[in-house]
N, C-alpha and C positions, 0 to 999 in steps of 0.2 A: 561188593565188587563193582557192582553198576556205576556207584558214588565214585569210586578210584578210577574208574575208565571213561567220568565225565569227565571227574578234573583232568587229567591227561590230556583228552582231547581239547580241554577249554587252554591249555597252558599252551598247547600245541599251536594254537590258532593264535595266541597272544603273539607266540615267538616268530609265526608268518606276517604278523603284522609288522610286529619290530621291524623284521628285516627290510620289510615295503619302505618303511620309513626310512632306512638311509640311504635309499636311493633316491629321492624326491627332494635332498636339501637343493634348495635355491644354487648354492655354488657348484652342487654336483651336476645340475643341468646347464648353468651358464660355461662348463668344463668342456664338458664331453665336445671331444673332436676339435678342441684347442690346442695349441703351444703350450709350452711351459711358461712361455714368457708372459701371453694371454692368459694363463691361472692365477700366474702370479699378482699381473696387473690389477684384476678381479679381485684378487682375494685383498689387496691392498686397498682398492674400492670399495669394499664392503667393509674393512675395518675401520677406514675414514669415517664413512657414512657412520657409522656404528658410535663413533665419537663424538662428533658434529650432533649427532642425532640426540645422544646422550645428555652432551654440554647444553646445547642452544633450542633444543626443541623443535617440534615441528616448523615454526614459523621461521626462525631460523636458522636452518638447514637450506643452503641450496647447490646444487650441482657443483657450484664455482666451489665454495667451500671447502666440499669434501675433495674436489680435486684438489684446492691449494694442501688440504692434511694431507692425504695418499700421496703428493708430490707427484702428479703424474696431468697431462694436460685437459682441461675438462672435454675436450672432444674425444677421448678417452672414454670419460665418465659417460659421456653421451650415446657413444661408440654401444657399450655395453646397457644401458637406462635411461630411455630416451627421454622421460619423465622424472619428476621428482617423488612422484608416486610410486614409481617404479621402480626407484632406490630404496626408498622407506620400506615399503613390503617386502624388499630382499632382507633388506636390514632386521626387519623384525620376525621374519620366515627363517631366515637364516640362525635367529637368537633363541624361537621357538624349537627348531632342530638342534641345536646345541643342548636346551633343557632336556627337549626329550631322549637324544642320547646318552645323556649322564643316568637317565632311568634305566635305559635300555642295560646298560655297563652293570647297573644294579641289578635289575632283573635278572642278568645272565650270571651275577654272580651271587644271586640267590640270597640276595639282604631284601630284598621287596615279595612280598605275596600279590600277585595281577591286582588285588584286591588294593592293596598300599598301593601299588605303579599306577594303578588308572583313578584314585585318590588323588595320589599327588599330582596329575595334571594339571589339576582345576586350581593349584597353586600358582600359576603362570600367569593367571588371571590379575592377581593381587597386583597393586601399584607399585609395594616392594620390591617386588618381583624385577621388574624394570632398572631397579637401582642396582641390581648385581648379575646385570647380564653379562654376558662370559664374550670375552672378543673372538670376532667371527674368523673362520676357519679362511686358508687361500682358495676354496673350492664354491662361490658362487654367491647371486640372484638379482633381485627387480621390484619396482617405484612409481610417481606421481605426473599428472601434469601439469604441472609447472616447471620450466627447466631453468638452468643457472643466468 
């Protein structure tokens, strides 16, 4: 009985975790207390960057770039990632939140043991990993100093 009211309690803790996590994506904080229009902008920025970032690598990627893909003016870009460090880390916070939510979807629908969910983390790691990142949601984040 003790052993069943560990796991309980351990599974309990995981799923307050989870939850902490979907509040904390990069889009969901660049969000809060914007326009729709402003989400949109965002979210369109972070998909750019996500492409650009993909295609051309770190070196080149720059502000100007990802505005000319998102189609929006880079003081825009700027507006929201004053940096290009600033982008990057949204971009790849915002990629990591995407991973980890597709666990979370799994967790909650009882294909993962916390055991497998906090395993498959450490997959995120892998270079692979990077080649099949999921495009970013319209809800946030932030990057580098070097600007466009």
């Amino acid at each position: 009985m003790l052993e069943n009211e560990g796991k309980r309690r351990a599974i309990a803790e995981i799923e307050t975790y989870l939850v902490e996590q979907r509040t904390i994506r990069p889009s969901a904080a660049l969000a809060a207390g914007r326009s729709p229009k402003a989400i949109i902008t965002i979210g369109q920025i972070l998909a750019a960057g996500h492409r650009v970032f993909v295609r051309d690598g770190h070196a080149g990627l720059s502000l100007r770039k990802v505005a000319d893909e998102a189609g929006v003016a880079v003081g825009n870009v700027n507006y929201y990632f004053e940096t290009k460090r600033a982008l990057i880390e949204a971009v790849l916070c915002e990629a990591l939140a995407d991973y980890i939510e597709e666990h979370i979807q799994q967790f909650e629908a009882g294909r993962d043991s916390p055991r497998g969910f906090t395993t498959g983390l450490n997959d995120w790691r892998s270079p692979a990993a990077f080649t099949k990142l999921p495009e970013v949601s319209v809800n946030g984040v932030t990057g580098s100093s070097t600007s466009a």
